[in-house]
Backbone as ProteinMPNN parsed JSONL, in Angstrom:
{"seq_chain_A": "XXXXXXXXXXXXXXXXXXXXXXXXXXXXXXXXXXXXXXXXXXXXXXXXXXXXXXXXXXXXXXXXXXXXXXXXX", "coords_chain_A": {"N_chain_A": [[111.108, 78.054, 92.187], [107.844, 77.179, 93.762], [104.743, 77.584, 92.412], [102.232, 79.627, 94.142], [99.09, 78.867, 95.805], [96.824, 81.523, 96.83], [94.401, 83.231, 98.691], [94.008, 85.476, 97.412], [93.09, 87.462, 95.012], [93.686, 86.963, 91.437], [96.163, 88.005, 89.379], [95.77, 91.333, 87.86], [96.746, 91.925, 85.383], [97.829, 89.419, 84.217], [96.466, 87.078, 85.184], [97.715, 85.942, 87.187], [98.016, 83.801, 89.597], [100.037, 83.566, 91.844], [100.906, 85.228, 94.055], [102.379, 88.046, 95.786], [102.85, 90.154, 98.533], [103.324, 93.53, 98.634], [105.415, 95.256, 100.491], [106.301, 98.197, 102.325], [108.942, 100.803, 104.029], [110.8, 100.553, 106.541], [112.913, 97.306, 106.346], [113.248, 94.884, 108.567], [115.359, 92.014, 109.937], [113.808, 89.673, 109.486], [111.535, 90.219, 107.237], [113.398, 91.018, 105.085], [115.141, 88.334, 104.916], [112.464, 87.34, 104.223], [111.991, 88.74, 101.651], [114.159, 88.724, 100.313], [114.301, 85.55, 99.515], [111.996, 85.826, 98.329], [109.345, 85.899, 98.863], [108.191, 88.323, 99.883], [107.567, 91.568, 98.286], [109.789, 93.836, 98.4], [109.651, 97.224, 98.909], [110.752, 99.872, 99.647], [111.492, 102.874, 101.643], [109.865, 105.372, 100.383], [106.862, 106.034, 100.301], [104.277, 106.036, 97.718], [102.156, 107.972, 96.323], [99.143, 106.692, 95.755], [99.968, 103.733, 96.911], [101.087, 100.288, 96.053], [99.765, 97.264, 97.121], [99.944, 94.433, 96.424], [101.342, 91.864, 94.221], [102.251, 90.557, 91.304], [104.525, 87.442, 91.094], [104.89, 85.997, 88.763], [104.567, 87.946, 86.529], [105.546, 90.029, 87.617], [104.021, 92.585, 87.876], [102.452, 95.028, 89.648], [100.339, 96.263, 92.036], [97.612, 98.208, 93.492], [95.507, 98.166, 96.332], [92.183, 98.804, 97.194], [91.627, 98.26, 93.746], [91.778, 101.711, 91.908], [89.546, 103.469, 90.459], [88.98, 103.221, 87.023], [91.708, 101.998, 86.717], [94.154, 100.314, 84.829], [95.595, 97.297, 83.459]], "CA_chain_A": [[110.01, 78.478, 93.029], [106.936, 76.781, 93.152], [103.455, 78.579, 92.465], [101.862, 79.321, 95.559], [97.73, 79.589, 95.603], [96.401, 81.702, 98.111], [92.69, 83.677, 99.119], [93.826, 87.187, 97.07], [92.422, 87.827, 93.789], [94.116, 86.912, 90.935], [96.543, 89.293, 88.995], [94.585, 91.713, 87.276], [97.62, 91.95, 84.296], [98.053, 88.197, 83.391], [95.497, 86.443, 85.741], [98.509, 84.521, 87.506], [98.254, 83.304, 91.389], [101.425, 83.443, 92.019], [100.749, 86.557, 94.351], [103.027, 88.337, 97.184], [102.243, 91.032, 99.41], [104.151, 94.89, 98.566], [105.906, 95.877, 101.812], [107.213, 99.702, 102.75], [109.201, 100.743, 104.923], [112.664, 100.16, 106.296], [112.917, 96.136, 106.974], [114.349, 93.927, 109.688], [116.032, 91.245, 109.645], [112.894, 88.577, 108.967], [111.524, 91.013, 105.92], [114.748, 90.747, 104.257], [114.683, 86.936, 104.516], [111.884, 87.126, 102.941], [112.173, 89.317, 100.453], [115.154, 87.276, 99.803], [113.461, 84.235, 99.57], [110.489, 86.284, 97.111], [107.785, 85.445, 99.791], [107.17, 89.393, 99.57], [108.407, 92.271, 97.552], [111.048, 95.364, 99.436], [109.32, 98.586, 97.786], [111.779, 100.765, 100.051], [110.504, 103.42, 102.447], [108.913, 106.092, 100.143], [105.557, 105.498, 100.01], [103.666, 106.835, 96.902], [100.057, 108.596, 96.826], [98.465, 105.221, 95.832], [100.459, 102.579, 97.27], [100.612, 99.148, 95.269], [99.707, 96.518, 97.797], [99.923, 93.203, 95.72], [102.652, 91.773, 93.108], [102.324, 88.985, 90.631], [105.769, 86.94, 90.762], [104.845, 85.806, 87.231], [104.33, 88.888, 85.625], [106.239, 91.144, 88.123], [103.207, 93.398, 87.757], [102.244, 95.68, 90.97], [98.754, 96.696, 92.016], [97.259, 98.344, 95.113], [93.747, 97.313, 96.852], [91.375, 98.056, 95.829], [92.077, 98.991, 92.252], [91.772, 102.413, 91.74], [88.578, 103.717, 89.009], [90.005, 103.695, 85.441], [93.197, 101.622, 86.56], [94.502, 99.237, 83.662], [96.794, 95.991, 83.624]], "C_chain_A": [[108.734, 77.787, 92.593], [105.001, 77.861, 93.217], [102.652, 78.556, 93.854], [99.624, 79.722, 95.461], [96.979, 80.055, 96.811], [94.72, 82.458, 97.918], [93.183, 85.211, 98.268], [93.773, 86.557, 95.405], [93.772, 87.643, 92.871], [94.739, 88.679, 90.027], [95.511, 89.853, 88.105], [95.437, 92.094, 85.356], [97.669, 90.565, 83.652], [97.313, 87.224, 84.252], [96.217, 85.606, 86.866], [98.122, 84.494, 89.256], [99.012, 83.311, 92.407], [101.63, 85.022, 92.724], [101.402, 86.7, 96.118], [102.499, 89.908, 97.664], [103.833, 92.243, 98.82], [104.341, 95.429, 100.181], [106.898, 97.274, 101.67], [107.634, 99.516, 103.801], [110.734, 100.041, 105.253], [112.922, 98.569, 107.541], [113.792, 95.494, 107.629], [114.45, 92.928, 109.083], [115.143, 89.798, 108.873], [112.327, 89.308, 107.528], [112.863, 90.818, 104.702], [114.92, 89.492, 104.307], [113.631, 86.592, 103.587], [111.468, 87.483, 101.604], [113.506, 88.977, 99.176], [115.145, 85.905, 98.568], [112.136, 84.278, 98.252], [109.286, 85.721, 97.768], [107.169, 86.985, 99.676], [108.268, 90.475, 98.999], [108.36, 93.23, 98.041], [110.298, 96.628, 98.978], [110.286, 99.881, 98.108], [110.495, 101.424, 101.03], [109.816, 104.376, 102.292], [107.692, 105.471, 99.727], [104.514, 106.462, 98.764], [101.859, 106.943, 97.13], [99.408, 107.779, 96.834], [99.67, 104.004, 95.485], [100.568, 101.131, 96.692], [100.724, 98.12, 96.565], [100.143, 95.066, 97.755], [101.123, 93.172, 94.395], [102.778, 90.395, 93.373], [104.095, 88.504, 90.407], [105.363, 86.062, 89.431], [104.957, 86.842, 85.991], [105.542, 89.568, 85.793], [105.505, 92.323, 88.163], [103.11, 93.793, 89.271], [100.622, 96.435, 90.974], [98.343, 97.288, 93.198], [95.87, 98.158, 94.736], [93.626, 98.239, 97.875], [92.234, 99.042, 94.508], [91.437, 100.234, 92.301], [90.303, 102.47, 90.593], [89.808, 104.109, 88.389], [91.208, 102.61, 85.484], [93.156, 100.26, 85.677], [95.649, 98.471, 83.726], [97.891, 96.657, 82.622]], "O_chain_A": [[108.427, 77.716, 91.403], [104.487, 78.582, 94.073], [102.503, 77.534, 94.525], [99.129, 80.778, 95.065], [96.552, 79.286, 97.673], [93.994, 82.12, 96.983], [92.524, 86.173, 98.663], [94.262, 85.559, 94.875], [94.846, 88.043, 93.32], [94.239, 89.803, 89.986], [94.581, 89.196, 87.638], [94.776, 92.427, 84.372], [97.534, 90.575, 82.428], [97.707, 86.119, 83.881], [95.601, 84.722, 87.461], [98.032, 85.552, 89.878], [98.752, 83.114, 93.594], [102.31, 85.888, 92.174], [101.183, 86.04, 97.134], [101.767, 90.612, 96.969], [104.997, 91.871, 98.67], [103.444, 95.919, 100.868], [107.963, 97.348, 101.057], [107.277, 98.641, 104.59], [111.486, 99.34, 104.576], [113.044, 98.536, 108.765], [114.993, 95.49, 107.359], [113.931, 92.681, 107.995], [115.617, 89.077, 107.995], [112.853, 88.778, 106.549], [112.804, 90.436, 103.534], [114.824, 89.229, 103.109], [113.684, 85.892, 102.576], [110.855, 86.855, 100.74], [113.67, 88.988, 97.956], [115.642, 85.549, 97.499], [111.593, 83.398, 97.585], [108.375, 85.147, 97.172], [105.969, 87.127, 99.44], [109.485, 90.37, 99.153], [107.29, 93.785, 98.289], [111.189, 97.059, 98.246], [110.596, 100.726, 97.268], [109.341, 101.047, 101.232], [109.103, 104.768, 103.215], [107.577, 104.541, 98.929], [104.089, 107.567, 99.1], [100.923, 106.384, 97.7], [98.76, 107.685, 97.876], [100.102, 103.55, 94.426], [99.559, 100.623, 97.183], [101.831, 98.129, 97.104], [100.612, 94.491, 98.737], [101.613, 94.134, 93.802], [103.037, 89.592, 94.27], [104.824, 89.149, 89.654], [106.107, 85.083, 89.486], [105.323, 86.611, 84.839], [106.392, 89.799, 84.933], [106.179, 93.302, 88.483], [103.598, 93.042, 90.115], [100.014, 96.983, 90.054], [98.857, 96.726, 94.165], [95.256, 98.046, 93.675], [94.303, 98.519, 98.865], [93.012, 99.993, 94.44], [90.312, 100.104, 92.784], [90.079, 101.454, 89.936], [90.847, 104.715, 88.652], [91.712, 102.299, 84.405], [92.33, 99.356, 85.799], [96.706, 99.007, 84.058], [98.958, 96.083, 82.405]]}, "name": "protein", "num_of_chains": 1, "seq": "XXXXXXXXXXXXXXXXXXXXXXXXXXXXXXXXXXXXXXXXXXXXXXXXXXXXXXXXXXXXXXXXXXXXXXXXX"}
C-alpha cells in the first residue's frame, strides 16, 4: 500500500497521513470493496456514544472529529 496524503489532519497518536475514513453501518457491495482494499475502515453497525470518525493505517489508531476535551493518543 502506498501512503496516501490527503486535506484531514494528521493522526493525533503518531502524526502519520496515512488516514481513512471510519464507516458504520451495514455495507454494500462498494463499502466492502473498499474496506477490502483498506481505502476505509468496516466499524460494524453499533454505533458508540462518541463515534471515531478517522483511522491512521499506520498506527491503526481511531479518533472521532473533533477530538473530544481531555482525549489522549
Amino acid at each position: 500500500m502506498t501512503e496516501e496524503t490527503n486535506e484531514h489532519s494528521p493522526c493525533p497518536a503518531c502524526g502519520g497521513r496515512d488516514i481513512v475514513a471510519v464507516v458504520y453501518g451495514l455495507p454494500g457491495p462498494e463499502l466492502h470493496r473498499q474496506g477490502r482494499q483498506g481505502e476505509v475502515v468496516l466499524a460494524g453497525c453499533l454505533v458508540p456514544p462518541v463515534p471515531d470518525s478517522w483511522a491512521c493505517r499506520s498506527c491503526k489508531r481511531r479518533w472521532p472529529d473533533p477530538l473530544p476535551p481531555g482525549w489522549r493518543a
